[in-house]
PyMOL Python script that loads the backbone (N, CA, C, O; Angstrom):
from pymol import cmd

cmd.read_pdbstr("""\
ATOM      1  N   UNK A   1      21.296   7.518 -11.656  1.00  0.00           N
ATOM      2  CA  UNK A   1      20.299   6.991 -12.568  1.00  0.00           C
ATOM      3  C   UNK A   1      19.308   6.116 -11.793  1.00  0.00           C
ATOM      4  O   UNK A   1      19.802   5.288 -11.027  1.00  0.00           O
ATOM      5  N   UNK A   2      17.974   6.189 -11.890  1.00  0.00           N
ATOM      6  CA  UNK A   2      17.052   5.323 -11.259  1.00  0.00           C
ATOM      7  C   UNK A   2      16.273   4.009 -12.096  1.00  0.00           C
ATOM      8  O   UNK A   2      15.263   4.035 -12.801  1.00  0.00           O
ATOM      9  N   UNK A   3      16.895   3.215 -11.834  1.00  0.00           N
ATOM     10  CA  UNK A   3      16.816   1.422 -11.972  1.00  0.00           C
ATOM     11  C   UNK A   3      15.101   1.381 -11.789  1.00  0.00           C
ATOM     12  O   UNK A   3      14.488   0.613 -12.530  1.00  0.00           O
ATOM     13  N   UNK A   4      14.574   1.951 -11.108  1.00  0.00           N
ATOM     14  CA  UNK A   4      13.490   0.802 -10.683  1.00  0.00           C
ATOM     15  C   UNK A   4      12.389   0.922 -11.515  1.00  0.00           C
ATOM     16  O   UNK A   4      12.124   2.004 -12.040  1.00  0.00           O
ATOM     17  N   UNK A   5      11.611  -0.233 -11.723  1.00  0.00           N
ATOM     18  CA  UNK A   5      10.589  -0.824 -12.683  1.00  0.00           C
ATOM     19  C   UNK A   5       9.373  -0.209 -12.075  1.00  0.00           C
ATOM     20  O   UNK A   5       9.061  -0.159 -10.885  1.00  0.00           O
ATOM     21  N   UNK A   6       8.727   0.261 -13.155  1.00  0.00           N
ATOM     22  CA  UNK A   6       7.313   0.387 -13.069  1.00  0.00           C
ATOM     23  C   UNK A   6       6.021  -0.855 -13.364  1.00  0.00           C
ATOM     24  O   UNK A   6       6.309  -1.816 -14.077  1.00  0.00           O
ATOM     25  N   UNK A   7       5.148  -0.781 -12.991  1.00  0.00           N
ATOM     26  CA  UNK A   7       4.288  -1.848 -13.134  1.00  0.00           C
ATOM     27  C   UNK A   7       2.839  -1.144 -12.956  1.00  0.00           C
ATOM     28  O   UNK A   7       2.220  -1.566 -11.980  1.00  0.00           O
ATOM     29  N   UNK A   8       2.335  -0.374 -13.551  1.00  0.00           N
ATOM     30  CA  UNK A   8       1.072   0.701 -13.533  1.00  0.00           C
ATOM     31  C   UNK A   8       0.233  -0.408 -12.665  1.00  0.00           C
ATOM     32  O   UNK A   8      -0.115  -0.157 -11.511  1.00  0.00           O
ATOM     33  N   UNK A   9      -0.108  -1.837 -13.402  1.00  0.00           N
ATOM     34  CA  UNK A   9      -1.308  -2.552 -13.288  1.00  0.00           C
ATOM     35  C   UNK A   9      -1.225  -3.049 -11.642  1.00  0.00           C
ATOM     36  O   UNK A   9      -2.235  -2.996 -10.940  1.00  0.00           O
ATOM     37  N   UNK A  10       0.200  -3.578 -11.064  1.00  0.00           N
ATOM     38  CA  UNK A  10       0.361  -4.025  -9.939  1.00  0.00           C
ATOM     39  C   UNK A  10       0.587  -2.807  -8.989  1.00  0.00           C
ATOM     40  O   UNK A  10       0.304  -3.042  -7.814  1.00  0.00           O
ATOM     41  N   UNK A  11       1.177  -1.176  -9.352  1.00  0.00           N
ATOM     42  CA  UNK A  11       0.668  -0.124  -8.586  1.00  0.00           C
ATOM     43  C   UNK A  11      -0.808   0.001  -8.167  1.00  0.00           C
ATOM     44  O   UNK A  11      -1.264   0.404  -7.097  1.00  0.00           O
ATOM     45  N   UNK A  12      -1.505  -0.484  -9.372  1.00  0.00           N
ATOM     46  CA  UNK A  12      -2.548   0.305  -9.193  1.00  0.00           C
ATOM     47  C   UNK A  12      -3.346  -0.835  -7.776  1.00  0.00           C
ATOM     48  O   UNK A  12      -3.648  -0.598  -6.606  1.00  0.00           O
ATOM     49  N   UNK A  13      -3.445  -2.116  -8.676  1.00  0.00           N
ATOM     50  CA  UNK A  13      -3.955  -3.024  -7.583  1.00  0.00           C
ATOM     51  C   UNK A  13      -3.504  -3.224  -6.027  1.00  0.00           C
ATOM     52  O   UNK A  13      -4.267  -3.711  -5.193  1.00  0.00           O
ATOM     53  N   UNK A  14      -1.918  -2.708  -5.671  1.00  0.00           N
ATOM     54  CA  UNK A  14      -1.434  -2.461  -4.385  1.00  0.00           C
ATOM     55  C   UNK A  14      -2.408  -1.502  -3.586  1.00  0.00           C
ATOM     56  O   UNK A  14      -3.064  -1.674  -2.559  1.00  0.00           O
ATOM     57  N   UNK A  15      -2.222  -0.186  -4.637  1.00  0.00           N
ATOM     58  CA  UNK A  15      -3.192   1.102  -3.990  1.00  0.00           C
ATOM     59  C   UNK A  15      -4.693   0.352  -3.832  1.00  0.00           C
ATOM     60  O   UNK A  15      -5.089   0.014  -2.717  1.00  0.00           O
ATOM     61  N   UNK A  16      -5.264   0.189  -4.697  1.00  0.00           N
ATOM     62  CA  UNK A  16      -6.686  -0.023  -4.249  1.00  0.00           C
ATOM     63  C   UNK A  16      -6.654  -0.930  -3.090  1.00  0.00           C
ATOM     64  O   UNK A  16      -7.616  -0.854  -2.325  1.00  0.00           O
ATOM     65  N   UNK A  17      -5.516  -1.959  -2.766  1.00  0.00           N
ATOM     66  CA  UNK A  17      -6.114  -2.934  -1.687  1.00  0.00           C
ATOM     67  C   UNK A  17      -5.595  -2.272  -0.385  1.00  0.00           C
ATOM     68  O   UNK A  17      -6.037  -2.702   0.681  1.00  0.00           O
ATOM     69  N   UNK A  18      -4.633  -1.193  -0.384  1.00  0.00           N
ATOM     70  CA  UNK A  18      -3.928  -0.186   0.740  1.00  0.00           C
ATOM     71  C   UNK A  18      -5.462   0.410   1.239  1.00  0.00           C
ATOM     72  O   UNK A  18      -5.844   0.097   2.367  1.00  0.00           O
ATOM     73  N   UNK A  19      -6.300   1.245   0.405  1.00  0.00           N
ATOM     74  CA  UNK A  19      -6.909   2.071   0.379  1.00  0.00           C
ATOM     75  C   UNK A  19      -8.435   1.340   1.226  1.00  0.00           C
ATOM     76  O   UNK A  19      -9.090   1.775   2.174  1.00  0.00           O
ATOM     77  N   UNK A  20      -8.575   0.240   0.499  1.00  0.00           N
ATOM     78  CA  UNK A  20      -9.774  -1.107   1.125  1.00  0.00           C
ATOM     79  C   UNK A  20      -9.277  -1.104   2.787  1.00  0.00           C
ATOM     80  O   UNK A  20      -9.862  -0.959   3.861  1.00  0.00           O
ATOM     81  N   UNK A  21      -7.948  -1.334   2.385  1.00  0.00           N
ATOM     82  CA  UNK A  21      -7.760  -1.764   4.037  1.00  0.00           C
ATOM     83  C   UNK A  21      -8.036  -0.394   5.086  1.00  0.00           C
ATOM     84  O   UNK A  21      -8.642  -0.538   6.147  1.00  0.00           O
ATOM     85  N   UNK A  22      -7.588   0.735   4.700  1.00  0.00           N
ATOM     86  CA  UNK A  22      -7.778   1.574   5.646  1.00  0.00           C
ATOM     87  C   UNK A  22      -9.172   2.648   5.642  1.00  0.00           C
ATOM     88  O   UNK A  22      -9.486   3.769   6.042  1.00  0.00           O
ATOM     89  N   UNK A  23      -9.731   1.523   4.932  1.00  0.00           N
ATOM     90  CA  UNK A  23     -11.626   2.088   4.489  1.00  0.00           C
ATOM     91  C   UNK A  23     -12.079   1.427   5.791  1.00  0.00           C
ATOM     92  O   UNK A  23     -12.734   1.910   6.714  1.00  0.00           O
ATOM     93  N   UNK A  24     -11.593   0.262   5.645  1.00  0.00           N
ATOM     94  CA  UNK A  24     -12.259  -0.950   6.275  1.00  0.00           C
ATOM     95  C   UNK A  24     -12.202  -0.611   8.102  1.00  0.00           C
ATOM     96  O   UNK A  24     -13.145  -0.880   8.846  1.00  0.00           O
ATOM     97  N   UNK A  25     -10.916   0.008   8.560  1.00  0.00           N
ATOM     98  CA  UNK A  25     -10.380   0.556   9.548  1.00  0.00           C
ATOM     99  C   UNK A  25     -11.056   1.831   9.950  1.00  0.00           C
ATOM    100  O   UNK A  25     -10.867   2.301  11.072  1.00  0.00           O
ATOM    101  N   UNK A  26     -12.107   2.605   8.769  1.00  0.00           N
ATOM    102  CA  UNK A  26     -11.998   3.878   9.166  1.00  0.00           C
ATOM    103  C   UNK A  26     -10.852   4.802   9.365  1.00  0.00           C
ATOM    104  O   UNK A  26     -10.658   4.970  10.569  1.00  0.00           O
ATOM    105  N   UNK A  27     -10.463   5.112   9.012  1.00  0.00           N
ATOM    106  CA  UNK A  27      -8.843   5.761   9.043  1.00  0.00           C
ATOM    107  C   UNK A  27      -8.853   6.837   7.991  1.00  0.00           C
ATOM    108  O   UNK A  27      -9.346   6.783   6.864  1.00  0.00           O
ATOM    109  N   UNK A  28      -8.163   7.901   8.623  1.00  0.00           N
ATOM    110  CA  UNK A  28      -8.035   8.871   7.519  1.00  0.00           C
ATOM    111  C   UNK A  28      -6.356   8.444   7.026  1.00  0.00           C
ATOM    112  O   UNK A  28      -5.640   7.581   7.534  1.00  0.00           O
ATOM    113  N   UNK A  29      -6.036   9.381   5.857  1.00  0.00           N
ATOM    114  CA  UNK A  29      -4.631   9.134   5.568  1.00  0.00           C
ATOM    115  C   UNK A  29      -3.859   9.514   6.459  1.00  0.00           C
ATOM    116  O   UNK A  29      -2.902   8.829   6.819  1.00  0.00           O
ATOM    117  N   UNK A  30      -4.268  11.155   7.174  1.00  0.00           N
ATOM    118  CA  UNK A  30      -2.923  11.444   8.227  1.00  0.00           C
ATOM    119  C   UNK A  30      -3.222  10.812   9.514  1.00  0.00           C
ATOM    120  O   UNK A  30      -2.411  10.945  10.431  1.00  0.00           O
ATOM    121  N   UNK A  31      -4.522  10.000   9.717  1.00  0.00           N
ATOM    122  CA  UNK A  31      -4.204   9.051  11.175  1.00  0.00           C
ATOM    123  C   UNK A  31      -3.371   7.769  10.350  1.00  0.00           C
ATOM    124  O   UNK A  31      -2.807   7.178  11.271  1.00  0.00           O
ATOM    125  N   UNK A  32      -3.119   7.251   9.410  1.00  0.00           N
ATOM    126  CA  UNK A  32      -2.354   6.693   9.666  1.00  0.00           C
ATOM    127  C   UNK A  32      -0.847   6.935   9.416  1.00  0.00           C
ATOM    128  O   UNK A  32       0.142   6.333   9.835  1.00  0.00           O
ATOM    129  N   UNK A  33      -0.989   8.072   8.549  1.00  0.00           N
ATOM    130  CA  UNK A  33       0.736   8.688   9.232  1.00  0.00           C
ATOM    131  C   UNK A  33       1.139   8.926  10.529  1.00  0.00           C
ATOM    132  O   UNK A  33       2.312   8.802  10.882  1.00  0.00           O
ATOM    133  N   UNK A  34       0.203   9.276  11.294  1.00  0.00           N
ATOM    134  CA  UNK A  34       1.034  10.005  12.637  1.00  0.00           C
ATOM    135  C   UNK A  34       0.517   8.522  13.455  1.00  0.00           C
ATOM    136  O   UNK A  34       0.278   8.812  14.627  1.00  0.00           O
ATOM    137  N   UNK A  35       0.288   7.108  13.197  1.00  0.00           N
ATOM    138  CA  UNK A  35       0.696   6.118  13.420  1.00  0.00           C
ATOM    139  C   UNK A  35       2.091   5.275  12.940  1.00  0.00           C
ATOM    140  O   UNK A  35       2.927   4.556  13.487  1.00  0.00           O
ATOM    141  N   UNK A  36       1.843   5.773  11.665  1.00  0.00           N
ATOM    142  CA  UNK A  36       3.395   4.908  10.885  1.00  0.00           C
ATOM    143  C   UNK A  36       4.333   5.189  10.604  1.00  0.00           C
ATOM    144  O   UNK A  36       5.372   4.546  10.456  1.00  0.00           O
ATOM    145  N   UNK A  37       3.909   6.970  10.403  1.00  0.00           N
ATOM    146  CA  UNK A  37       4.686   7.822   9.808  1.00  0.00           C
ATOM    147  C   UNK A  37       5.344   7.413   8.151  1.00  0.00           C
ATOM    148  O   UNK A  37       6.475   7.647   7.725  1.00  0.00           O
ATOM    149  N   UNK A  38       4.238   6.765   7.482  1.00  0.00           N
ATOM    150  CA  UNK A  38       3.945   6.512   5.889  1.00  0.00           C
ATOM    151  C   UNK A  38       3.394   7.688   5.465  1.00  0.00           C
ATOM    152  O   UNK A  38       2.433   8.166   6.069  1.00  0.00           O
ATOM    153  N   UNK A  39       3.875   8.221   4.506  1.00  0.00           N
ATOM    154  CA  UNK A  39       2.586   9.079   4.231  1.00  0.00           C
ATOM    155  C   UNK A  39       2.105   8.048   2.578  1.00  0.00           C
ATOM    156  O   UNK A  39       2.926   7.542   1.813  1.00  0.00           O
ATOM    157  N   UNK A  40       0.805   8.006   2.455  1.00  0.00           N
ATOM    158  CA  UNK A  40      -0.066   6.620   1.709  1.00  0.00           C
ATOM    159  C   UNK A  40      -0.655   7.351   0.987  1.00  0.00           C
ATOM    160  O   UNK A  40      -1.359   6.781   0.153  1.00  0.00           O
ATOM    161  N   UNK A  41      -0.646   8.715   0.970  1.00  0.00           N
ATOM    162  CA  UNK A  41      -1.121   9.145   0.082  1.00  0.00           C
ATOM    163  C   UNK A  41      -1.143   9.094  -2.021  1.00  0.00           C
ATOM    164  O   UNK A  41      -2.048   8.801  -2.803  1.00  0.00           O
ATOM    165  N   UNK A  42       0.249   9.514  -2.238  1.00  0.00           N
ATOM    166  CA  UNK A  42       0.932   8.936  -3.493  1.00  0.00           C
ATOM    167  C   UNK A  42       0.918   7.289  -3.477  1.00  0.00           C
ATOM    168  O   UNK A  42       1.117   6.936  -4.640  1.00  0.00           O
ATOM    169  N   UNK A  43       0.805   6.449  -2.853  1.00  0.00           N
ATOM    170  CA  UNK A  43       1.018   5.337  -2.940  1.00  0.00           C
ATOM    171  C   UNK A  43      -0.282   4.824  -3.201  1.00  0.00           C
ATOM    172  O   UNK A  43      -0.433   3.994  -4.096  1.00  0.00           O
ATOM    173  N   UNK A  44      -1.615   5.388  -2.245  1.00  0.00           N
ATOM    174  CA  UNK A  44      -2.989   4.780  -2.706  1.00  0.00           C
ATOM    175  C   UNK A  44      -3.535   5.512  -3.488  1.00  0.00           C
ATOM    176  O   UNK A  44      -4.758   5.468  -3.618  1.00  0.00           O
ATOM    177  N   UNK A  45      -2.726   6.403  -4.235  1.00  0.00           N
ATOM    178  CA  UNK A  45      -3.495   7.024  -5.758  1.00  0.00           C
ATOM    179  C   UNK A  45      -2.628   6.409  -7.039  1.00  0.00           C
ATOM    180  O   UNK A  45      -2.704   6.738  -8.223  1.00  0.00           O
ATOM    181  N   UNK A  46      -1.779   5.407  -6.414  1.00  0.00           N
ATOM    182  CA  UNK A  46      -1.034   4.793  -7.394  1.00  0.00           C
ATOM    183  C   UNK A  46       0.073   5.578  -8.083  1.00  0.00           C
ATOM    184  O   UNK A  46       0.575   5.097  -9.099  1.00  0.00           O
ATOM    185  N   UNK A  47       0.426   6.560  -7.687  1.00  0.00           N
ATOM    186  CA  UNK A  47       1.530   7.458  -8.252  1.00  0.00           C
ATOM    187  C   UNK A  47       2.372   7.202  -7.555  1.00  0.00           C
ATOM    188  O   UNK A  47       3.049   8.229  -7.489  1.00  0.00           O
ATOM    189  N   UNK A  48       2.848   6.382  -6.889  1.00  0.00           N
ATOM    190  CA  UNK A  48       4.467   6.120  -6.542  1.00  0.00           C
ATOM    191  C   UNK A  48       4.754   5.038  -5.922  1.00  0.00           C
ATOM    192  O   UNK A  48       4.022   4.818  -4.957  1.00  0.00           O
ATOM    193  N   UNK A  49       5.914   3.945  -6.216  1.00  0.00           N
ATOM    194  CA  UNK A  49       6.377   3.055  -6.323  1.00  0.00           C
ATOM    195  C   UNK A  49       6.472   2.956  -4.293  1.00  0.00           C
ATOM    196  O   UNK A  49       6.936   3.786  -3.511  1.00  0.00           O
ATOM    197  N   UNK A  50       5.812   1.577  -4.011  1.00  0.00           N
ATOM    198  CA  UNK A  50       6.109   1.490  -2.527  1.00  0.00           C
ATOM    199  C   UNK A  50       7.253   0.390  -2.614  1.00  0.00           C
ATOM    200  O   UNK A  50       7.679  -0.416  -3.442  1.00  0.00           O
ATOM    201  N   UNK A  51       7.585   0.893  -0.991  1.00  0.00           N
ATOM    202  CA  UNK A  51       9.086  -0.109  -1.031  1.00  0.00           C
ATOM    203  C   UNK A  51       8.280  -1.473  -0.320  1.00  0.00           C
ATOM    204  O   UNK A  51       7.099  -1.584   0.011  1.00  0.00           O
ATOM    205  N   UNK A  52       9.616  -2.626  -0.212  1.00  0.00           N
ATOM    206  CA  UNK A  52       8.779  -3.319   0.926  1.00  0.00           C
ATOM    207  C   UNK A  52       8.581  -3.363   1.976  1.00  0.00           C
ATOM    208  O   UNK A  52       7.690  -4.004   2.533  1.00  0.00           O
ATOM    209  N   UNK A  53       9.806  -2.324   2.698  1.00  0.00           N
ATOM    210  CA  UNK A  53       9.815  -2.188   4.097  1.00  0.00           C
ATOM    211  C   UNK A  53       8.372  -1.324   4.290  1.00  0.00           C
ATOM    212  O   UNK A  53       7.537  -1.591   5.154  1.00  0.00           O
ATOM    213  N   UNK A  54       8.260  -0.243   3.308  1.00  0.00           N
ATOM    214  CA  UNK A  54       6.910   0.270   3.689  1.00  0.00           C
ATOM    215  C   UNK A  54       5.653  -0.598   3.517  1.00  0.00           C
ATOM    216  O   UNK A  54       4.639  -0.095   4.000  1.00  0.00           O
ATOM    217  N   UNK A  55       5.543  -1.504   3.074  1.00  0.00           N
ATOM    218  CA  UNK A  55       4.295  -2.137   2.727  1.00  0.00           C
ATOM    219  C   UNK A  55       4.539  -3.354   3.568  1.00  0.00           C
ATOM    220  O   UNK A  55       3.599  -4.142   3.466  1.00  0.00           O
ATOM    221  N   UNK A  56       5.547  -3.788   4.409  1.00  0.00           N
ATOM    222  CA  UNK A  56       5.308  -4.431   5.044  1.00  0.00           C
ATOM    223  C   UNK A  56       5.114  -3.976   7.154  1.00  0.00           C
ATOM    224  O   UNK A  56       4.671  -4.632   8.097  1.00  0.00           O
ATOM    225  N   UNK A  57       5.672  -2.676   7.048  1.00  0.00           N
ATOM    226  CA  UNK A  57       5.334  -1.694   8.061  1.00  0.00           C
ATOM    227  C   UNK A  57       3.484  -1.468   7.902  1.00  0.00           C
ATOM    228  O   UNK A  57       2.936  -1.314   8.994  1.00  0.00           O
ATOM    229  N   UNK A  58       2.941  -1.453   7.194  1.00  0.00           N
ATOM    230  CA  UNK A  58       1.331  -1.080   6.321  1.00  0.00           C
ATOM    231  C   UNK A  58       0.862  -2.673   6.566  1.00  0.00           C
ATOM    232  O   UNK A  58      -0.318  -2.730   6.912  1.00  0.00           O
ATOM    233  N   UNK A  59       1.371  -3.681   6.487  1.00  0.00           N
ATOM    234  CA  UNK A  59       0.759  -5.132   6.614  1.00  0.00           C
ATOM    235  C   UNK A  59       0.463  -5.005   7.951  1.00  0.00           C
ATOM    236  O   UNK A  59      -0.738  -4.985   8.221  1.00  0.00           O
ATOM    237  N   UNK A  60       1.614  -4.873   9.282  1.00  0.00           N
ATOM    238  CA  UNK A  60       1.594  -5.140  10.306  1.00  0.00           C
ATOM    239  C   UNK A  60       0.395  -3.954  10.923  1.00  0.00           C
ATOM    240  O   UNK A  60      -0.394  -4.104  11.856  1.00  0.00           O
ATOM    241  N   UNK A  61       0.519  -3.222  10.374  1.00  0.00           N
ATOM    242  CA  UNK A  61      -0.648  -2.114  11.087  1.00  0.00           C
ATOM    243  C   UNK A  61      -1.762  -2.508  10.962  1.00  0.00           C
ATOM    244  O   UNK A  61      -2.659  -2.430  11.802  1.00  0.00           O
ATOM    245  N   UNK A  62      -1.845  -3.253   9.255  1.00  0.00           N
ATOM    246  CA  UNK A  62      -3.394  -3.239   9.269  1.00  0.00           C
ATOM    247  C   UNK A  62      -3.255  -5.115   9.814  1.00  0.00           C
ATOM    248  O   UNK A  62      -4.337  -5.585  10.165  1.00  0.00           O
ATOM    249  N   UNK A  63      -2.510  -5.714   9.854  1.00  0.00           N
ATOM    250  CA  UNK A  63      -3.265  -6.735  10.518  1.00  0.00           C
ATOM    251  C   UNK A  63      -2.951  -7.716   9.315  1.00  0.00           C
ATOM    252  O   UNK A  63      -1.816  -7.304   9.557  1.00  0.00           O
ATOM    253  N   UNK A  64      -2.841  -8.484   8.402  1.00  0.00           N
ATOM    254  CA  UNK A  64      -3.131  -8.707   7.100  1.00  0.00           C
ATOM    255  C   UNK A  64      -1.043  -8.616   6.886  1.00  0.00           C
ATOM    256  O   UNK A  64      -0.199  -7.720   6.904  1.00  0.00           O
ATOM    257  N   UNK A  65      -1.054 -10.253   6.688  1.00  0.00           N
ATOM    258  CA  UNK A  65       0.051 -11.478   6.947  1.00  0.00           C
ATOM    259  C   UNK A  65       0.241 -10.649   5.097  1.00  0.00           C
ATOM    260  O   UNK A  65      -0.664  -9.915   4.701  1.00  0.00           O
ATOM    261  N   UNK A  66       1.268 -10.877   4.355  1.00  0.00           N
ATOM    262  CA  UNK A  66       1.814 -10.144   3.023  1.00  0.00           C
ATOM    263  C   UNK A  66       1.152 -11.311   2.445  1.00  0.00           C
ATOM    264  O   UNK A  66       0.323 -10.852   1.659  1.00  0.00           O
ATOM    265  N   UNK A  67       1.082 -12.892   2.432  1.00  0.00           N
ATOM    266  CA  UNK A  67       0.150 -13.663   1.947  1.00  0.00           C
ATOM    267  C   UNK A  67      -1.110 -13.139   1.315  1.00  0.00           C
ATOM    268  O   UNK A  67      -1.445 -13.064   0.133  1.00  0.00           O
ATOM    269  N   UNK A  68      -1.700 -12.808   2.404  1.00  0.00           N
ATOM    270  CA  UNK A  68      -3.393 -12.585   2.853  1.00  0.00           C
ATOM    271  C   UNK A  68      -3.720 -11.277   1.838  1.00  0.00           C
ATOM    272  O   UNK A  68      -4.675 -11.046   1.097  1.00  0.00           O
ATOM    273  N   UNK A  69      -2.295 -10.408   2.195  1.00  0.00           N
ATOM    274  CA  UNK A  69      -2.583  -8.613   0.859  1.00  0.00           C
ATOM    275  C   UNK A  69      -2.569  -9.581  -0.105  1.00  0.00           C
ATOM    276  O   UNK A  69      -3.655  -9.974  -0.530  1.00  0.00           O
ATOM    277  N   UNK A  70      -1.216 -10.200  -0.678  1.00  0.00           N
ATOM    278  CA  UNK A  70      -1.374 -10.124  -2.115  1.00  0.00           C
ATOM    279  C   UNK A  70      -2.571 -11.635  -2.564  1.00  0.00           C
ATOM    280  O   UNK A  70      -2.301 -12.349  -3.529  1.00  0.00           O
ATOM    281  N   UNK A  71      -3.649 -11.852  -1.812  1.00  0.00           N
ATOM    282  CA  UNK A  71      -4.026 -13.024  -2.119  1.00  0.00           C
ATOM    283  C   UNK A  71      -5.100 -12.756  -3.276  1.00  0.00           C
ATOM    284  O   UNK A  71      -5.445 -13.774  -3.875  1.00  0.00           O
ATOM    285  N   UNK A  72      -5.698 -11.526  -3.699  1.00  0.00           N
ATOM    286  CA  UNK A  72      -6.544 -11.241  -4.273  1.00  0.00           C
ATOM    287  C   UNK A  72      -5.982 -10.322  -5.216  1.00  0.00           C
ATOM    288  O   UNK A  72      -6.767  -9.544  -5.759  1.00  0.00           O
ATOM    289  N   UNK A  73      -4.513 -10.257  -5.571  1.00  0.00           N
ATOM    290  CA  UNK A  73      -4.107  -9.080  -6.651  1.00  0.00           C
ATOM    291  C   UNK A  73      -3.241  -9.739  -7.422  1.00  0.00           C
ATOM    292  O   UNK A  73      -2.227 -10.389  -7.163  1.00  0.00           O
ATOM    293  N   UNK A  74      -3.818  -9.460  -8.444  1.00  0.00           N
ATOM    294  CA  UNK A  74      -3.531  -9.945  -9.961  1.00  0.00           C
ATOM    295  C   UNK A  74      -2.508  -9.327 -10.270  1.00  0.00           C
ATOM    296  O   UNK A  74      -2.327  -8.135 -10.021  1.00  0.00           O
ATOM    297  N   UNK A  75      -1.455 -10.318 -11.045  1.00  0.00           N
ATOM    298  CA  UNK A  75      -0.384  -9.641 -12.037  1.00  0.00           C
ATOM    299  C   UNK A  75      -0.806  -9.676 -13.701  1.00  0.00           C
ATOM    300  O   UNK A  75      -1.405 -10.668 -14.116  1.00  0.00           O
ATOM    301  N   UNK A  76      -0.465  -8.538 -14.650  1.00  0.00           N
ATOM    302  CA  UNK A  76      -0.961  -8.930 -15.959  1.00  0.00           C
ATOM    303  C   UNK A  76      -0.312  -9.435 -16.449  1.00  0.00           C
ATOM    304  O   UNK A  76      -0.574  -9.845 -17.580  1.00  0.00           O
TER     305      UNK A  76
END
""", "prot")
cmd.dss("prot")
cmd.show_as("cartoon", "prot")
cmd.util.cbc("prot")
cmd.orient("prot")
């Protein structure tokens, strides 16, 4: 059985600031898989739940302390 919580509003705001960051980088999605080996795709269209090891593997790449991500994303 799968436990884990959804949160559409805090998916969605994760993805958009994933997606900022690797705008900002220039980066396609599969350069940064065959850097992280994430695939960010489902995750920056907001369709699937990221873990934290992945989003904190995604902090260190892009640079951007887990502070600094969530400093601008709202919970409802």
């Amino acid at each position: 059985m799968n436990n884990q919580r959804h949160n559409e509003f805090l998916m969605t705001q994760v993805a958009k600031k994933l997606k900022e960051l690797r705008s900002v980088k220039k980066l396609t999605q599969a350069e940064v898989y065959r850097q992280t080996k994430i695939h960010i795709g489902r995750i920056e269209s907001g369709n699937s739940n990221i873990t934290m090891s992945s989003l904190s593997e995604l902090c260190k790449f892009y640079q951007i302390s887990f502070e600094d991500f969530f400093k601008e994303i709202r919970t409802k």
